[in-house]
C-alpha positions in Angstrom: -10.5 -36.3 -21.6 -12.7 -34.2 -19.7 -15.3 -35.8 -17.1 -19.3 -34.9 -16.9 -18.1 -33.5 -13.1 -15.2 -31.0 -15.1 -18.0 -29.5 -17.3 -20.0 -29.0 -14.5 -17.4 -26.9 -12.8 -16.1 -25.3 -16.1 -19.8 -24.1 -16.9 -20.5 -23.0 -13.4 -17.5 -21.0 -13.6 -19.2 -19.3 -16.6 -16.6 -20.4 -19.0 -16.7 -23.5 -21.8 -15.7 -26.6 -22.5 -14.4 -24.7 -26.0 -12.3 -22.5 -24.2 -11.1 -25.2 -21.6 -9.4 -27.3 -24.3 -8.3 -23.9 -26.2 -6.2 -23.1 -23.3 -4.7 -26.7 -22.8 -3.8 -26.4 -26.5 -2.1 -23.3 -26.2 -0.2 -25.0 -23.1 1.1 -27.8 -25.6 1.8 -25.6 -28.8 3.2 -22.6 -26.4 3.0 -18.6 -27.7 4.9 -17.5 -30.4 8.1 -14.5 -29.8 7.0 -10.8 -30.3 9.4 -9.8 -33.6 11.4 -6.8 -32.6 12.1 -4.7 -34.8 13.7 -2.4 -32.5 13.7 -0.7 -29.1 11.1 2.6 -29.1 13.6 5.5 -28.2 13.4 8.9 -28.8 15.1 8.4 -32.2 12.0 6.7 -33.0 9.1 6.0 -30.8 9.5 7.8 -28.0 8.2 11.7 -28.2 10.3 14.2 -26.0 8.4 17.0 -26.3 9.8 20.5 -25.0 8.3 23.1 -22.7 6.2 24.6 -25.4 5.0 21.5 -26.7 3.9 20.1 -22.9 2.3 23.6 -22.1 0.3 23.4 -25.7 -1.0 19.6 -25.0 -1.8 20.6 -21.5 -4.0 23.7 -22.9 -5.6 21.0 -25.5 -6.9 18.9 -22.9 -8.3 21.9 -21.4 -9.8 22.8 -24.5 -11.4 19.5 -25.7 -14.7 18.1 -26.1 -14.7 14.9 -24.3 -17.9 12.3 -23.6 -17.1 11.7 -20.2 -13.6 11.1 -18.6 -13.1 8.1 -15.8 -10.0 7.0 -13.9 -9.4 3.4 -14.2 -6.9 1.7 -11.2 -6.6 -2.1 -10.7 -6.4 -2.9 -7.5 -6.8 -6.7 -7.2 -5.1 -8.4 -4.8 -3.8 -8.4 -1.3 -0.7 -6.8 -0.4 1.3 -9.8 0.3 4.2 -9.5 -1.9 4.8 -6.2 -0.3 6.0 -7.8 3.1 7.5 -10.3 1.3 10.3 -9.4 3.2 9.0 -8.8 6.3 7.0 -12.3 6.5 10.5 -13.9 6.0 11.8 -12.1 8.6 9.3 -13.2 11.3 9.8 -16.6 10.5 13.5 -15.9 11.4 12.7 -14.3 15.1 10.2 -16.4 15.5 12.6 -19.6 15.5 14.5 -17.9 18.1 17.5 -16.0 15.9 17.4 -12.3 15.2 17.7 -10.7 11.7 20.3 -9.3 9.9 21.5 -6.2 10.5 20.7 -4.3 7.5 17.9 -6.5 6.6 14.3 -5.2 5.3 12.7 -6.8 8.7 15.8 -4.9 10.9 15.2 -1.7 8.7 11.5 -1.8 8.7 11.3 -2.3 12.7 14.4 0.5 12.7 12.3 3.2 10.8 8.9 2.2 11.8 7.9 5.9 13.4 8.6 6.7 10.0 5.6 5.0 8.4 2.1 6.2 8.0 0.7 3.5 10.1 2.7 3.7 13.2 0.9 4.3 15.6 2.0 4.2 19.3 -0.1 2.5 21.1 0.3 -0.1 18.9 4.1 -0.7 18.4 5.1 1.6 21.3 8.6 3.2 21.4 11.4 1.7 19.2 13.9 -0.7 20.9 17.1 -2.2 19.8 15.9 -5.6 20.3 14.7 -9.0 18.7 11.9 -9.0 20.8 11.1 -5.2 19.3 11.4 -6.3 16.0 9.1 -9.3 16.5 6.4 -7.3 17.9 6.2 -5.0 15.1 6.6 -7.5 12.6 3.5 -9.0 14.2 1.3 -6.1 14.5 1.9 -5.0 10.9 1.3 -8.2 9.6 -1.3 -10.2 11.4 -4.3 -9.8 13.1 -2.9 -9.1 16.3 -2.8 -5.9 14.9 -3.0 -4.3 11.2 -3.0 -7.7 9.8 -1.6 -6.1 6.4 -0.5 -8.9 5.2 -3.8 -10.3 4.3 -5.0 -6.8 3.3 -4.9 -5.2 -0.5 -2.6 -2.4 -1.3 -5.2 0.0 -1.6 -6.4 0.0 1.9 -2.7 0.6 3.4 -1.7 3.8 4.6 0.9 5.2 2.5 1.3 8.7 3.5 0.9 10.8 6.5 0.1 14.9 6.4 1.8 17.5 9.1 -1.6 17.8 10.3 -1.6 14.3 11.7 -3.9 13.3 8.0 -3.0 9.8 7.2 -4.1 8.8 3.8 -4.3 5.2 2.2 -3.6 4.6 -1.4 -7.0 4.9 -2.4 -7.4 7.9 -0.5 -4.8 9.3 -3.2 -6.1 8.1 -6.1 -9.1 10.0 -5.3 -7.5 13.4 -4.2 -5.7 12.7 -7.9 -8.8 12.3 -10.0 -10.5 15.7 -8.9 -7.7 17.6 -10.1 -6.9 15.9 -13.8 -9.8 13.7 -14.2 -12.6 16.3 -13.5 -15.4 15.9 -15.7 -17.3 19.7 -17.0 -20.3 18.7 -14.2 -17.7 18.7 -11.2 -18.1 14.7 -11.0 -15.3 12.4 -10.6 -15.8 9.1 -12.1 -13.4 5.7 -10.8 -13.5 2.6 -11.4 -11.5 0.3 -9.2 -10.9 -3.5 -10.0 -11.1 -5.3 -6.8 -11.5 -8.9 -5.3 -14.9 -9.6 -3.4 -13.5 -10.4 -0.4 -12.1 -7.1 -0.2 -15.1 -5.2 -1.0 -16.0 -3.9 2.7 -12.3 -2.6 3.5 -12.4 -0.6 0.3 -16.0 1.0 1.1 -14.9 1.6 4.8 -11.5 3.4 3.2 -13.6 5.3 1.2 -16.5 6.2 3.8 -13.6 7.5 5.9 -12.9 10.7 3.3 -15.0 10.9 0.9 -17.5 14.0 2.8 -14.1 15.7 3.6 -13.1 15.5 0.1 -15.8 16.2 -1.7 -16.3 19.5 0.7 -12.6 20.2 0.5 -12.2 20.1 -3.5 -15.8 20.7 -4.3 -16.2 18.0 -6.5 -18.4 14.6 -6.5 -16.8 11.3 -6.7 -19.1 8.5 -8.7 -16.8 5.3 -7.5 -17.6 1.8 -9.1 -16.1 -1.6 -7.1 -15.4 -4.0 -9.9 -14.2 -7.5 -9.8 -12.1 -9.5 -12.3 -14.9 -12.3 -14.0 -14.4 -15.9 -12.8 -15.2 -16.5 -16.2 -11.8 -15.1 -17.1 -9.5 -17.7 -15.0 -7.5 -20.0 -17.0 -7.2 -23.9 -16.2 -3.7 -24.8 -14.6 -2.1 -27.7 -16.2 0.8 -30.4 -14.8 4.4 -30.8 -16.2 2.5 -33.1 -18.9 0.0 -30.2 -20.4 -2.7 -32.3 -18.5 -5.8 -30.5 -16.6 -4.1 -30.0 -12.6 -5.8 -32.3 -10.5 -6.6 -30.4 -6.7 -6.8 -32.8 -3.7 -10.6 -33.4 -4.5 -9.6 -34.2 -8.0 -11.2 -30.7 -9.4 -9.6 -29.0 -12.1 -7.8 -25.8 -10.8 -8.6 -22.9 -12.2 -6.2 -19.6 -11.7 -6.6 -15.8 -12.5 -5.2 -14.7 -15.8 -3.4 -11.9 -14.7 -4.2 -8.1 -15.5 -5.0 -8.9 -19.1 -8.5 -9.9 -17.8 -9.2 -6.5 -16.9 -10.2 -5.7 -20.8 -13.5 -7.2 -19.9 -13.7 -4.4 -17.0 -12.0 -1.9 -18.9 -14.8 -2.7 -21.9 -17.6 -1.8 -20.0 -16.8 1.4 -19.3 -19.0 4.3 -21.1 -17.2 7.3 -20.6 -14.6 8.1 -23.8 -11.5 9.0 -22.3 -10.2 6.8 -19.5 -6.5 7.5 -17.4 -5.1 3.9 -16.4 -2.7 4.4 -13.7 -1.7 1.0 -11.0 -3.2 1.5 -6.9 0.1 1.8 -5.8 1.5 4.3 -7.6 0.5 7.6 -6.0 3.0 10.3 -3.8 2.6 12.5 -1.2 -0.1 15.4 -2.5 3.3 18.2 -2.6 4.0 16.3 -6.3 0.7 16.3 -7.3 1.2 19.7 -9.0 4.1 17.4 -11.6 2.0 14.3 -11.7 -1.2 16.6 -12.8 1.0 18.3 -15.4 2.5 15.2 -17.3 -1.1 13.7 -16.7 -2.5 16.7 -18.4 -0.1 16.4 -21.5 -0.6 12.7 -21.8 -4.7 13.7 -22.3 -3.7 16.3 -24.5 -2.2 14.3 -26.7 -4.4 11.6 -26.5 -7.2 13.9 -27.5 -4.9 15.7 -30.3 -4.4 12.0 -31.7 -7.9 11.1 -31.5 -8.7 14.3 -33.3 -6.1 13.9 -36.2 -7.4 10.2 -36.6 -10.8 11.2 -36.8 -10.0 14.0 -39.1 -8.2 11.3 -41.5 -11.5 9.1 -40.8 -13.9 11.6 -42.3 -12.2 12.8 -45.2 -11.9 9.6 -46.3 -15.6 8.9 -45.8 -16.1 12.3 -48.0 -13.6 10.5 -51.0 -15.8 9.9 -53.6 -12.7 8.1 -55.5 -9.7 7.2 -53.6 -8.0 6.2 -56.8 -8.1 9.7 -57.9 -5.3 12.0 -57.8 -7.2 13.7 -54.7 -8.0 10.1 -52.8 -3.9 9.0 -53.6 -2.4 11.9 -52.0 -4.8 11.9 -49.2 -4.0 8.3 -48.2 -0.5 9.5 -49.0 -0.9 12.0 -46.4 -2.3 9.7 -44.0 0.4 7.0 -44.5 3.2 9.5 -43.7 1.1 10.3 -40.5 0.9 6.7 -39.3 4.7 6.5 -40.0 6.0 9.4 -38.5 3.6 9.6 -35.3 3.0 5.6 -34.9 5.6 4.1 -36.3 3.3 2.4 -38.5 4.9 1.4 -41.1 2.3 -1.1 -43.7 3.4 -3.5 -46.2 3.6 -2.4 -50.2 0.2 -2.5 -51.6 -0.2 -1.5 -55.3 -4.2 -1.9 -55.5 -5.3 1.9 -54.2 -9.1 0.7 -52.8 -7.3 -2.2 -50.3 -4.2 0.2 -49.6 -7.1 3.0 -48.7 -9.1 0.3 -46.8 -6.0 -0.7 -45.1 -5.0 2.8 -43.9 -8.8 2.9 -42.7 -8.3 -0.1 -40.1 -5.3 0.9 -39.0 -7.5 4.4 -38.2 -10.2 3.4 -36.7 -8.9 2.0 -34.0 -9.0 2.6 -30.1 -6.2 5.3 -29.1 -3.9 5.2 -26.2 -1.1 7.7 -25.5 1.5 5.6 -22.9 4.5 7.9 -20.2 7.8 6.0 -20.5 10.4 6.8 -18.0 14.0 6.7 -18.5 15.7 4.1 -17.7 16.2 3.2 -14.0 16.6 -0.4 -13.6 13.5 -0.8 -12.3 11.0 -3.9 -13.1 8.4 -3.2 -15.7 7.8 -4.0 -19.4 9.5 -1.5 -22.3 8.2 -0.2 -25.7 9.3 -1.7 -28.6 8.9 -1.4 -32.0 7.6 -4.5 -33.8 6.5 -6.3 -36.5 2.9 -7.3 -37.2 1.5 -10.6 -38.6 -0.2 -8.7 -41.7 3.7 -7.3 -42.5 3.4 -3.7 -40.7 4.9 -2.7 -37.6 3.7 -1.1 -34.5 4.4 0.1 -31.1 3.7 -2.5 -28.3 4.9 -2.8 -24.9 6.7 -6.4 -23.8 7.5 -7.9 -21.0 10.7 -10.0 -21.0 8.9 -12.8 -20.7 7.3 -12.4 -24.4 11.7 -11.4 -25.6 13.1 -14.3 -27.0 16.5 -14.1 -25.5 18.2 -16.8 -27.5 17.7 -14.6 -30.6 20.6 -12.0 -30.7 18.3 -9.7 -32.7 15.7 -9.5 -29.7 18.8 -9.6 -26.8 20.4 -6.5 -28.4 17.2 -4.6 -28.6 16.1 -5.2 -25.1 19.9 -4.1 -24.1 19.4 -1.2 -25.7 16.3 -0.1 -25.0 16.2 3.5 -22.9 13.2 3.8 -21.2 10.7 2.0 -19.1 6.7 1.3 -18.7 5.8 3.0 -15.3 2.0 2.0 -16.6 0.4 5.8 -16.7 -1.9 5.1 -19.7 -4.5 7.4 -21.1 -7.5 5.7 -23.5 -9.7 7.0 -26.0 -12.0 4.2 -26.1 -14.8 5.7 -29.0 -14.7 6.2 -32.5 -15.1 9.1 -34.5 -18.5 8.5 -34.8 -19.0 8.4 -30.8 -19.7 4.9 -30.6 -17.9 2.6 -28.2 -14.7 0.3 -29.6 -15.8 -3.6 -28.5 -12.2 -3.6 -27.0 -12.0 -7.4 -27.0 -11.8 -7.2 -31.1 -8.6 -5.5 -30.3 -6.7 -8.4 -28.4 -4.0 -10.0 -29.8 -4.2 -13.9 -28.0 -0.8 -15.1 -29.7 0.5 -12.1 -26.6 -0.1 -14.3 -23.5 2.6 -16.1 -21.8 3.1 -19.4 -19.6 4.7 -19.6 -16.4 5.5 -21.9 -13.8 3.7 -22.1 -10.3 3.0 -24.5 -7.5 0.1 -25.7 -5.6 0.5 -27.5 -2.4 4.0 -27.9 -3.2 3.7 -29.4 -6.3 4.7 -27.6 -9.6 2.1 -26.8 -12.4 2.2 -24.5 -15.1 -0.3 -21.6 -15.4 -1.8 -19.4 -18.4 -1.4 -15.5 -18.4 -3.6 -14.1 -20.7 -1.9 -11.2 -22.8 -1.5 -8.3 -20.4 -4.0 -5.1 -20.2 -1.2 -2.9 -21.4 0.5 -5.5 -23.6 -1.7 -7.9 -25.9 -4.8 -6.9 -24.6 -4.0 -3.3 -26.6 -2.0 -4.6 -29.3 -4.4 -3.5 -32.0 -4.7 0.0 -30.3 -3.2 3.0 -31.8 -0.5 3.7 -29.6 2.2 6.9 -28.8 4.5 7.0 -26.5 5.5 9.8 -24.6 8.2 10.4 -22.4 7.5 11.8 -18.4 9.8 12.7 -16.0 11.0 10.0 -13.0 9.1 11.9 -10.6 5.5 11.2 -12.1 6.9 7.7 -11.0 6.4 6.5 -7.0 5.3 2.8 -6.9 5.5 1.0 -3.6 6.5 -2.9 -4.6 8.1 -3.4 -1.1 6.9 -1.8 2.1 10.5 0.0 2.2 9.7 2.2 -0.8 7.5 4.1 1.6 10.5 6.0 3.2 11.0 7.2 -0.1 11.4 11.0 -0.5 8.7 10.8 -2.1 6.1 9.2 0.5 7.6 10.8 3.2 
């Protein structure tokens, strides 16, 4: 039973009692298993479009009439599970033993002229010693020097330029979005999900470059700081689906993972939006690749959007869809949904419900998804599956939402031959240029539970369904495949002496 004192805190959190004791209930009855129906390859599901077809989706973009184009890069979050590694391995030298040779602190201190942020002053000359390793350990991770560890991702510097340029992630994302994301006026329009308390780092980082940038690619960023809603936290409950009690005997409330973002991702006005993560940028020598495959992904986006709002209108102009006219149209547009969606819909004999069927599955937001071969690296996969109202649909899981006692779901995952490396692009109007209310479009049955600790004592939290996963499950969705090299994220601060970073 909840307190007078929990309401207080629930409402001042912006959130409601309603919602409160939706979430516990969802703790006790769980989430249901996505139904695979099979892994998206290029079989089925996966486009692999040739040469031709990449240069003729590149030329469409080009082409197109757009209302407004905005980059879209969450960026929540301090950098901590980056030096993961590194923390661990300070603890170590700080007892008094040296690390492993080999190790991620031994390799880190070993190639640490090698990173961006090296500076000499700072960490001096490397030395073979525990005392060396220490020192830089320190200096990169607390405030006796970079203090990264507390720091977000975006603010780090990931790569450095011959002509002594260093550039943080951010910095890259921006020298990104004036080349693909351009909109007709010269502006460039982000929108970068942030925490509040990291607000002033990512307007220094910013201050830093954005004159030289603007004068160097003549173009004119319009950047938006946006945080992810309190309101959007989900209650954390004990190994008895209770409401977790802190030390003051408040309920704890968590962040719902990226799924939250919807609400940020709704109040954008511009029509076509490219979602890509803040640590996945390279060194500017493969932006000419990462533009291109960025380019076709619009291009098809925008080629979908105009087929679907082609199928939209003529069936507005049907004066009788029973007809012999209206039957072969929504003929025409079921074949479409099949072939390019894998949409497949359940039999329907009565012609006005199968035509008002085909026209919700239409008018729907658009998203054309990259998926990467195969690697082995972490990340969420596309899938076919199948749909509470009996059709099927493109989705991508994550293996927690893969039931892996069902051999059916095992094999499929197994199988499966390519990977999410999250490179997103949004059509987020309809074809009669209003906005799509995007939260109308989330499936809640997609979120997932997992286990956590507070103070050393185990709780269970809420995950609301992921932005890419439930959050666009009643999207129109493509997938297209891009090459490995479009692909450069930086999980662990190692991945920085990556060919590509370097």
């Amino acid at each position: 039973m909840l307190e007078e004192k929990d309401i207080r805190q629930i409402e001042e959190r912006g959130s409601s009692v309603k919602t409160v004791e939706e979430q516990v209930e969802r703790f006790k009855k769980g989430f249901p298993w996505m139904k695979i129906v099979a892994p998206a390859t290029p079989e089925r599901g996966i486009q692999v479009l040739t040469p031709a077809e990449e240069e003729a989706a590149g030329k469409y973009y080009e082409g197109a009439s757009v209302n407004g184009k905005c980059k879209f890069v969450p960026a929540s979050g301090a950098a901590s599970r980056m030096f993961k590694d590194l923390f661990s391995g300070l603890d170590t030298l700080r007892s008094g033993t040296d690390v492993a040779p080999g190790s991620p602190a031994a390799r880190f201190a070993e190639h640490i002229k090698e990173f961006a942020f090296y500076d000499r002053d700072l960490f001096g000359e490397p030395e073979n010693t525990p005392d060396y390793r220490k020192t830089v350990l320190e200096r990169t991770l607390t405030d006796d020097g970079l203090n990264y560890g507390a720091k977000p991702k975006g603010v780090i510097r990931f790569h450095r330029y011959g002509d002594g340029e260093v550039r943080t992630a951010f910095a890259e994302h921006l020298v990104e979005a004036q080349n693909y994301m351009r909109n007709s006026d010269g502006t460039a329009n982000i929108v970068v999900t942030i925490s509040p308390e990291h607000r002033q780092l990512f307007e220094e980082a910013y201050a830093l470059v954005r004159d030289t940038y603007e004068k160097r690619y003549g173009v004119k960023y319009n950047i938006t700081f946006t945080y992810q809603d309190k309101a959007t936290d989900t209650v954390a409950v004990d190994l008895e689906n209770r409401p977790f009690r802190t030390e003051t005997d408040s309920m704890l409330f968590r962040p719902a993972g990226h799924g939250a973002l919807i609400y940020n991702l709704n109040n954008i006005t511009e029509e076509i939006v490219s979602i890509k993560n803040i640590d996945n940028v390279a060194n500017e020598r493969l932006l000419p690749v990462t533009a291109k495959y960025k380019k076709v992904l619009l291009g098809k986006c925008l080629e979908l959007r105009d087929r679907i709002f082609g199928y939209l209108r003529e069936l507005d102009a049907c004066a009788d869809v029973c007809s012999e006219e209206g039957r072969a149209l929504c003929g025409r547009i079921e074949t479409f949904l099949d072939k390019e969606l894998c949409i497949r819909l359940p039999e329907v004999s009565d012609c006005t419900e199968r035509a008002a069927m085909l026209r919700r599955k239409l008018n729907r937001p658009v998203r054309v998804c990259g998926m990467v071969k195969n690697q082995g690296e972490p990340g969420g996969g596309p899938f076919v599956i199948a749909e509470k109202d009996g059709s099927t649909s493109l989705q991508i899981l994550e293996s927690v939402q893969i039931n892996m006692s069902d051999e059916h779901a095992k094999a499929a995952l197994s199988s499966a031959t390519h990977f999410n490396p999250v490179d997103l692009v949004c059509c987020l109007h309809d074809y009669k240029g209003q906005p799509f209310n995007l939260l109308e479009h989330v499936d809640n049955d997609a979120g997932f539970i997992s286990s956590k600790s507070y103070q050393g004592r185990e709780l269970k939290a809420l995950e609301l369904p992921g932005l890419w996963n439930g959050s666009m499950s009643d999207w129109n969705t493509m997938f297209v495949e891009v090459p490995l090299e479009t692909f450069n994220p930086v999980k662990v601060v190692l991945d920085l002496l990556r060919p590509a970073h370097q």
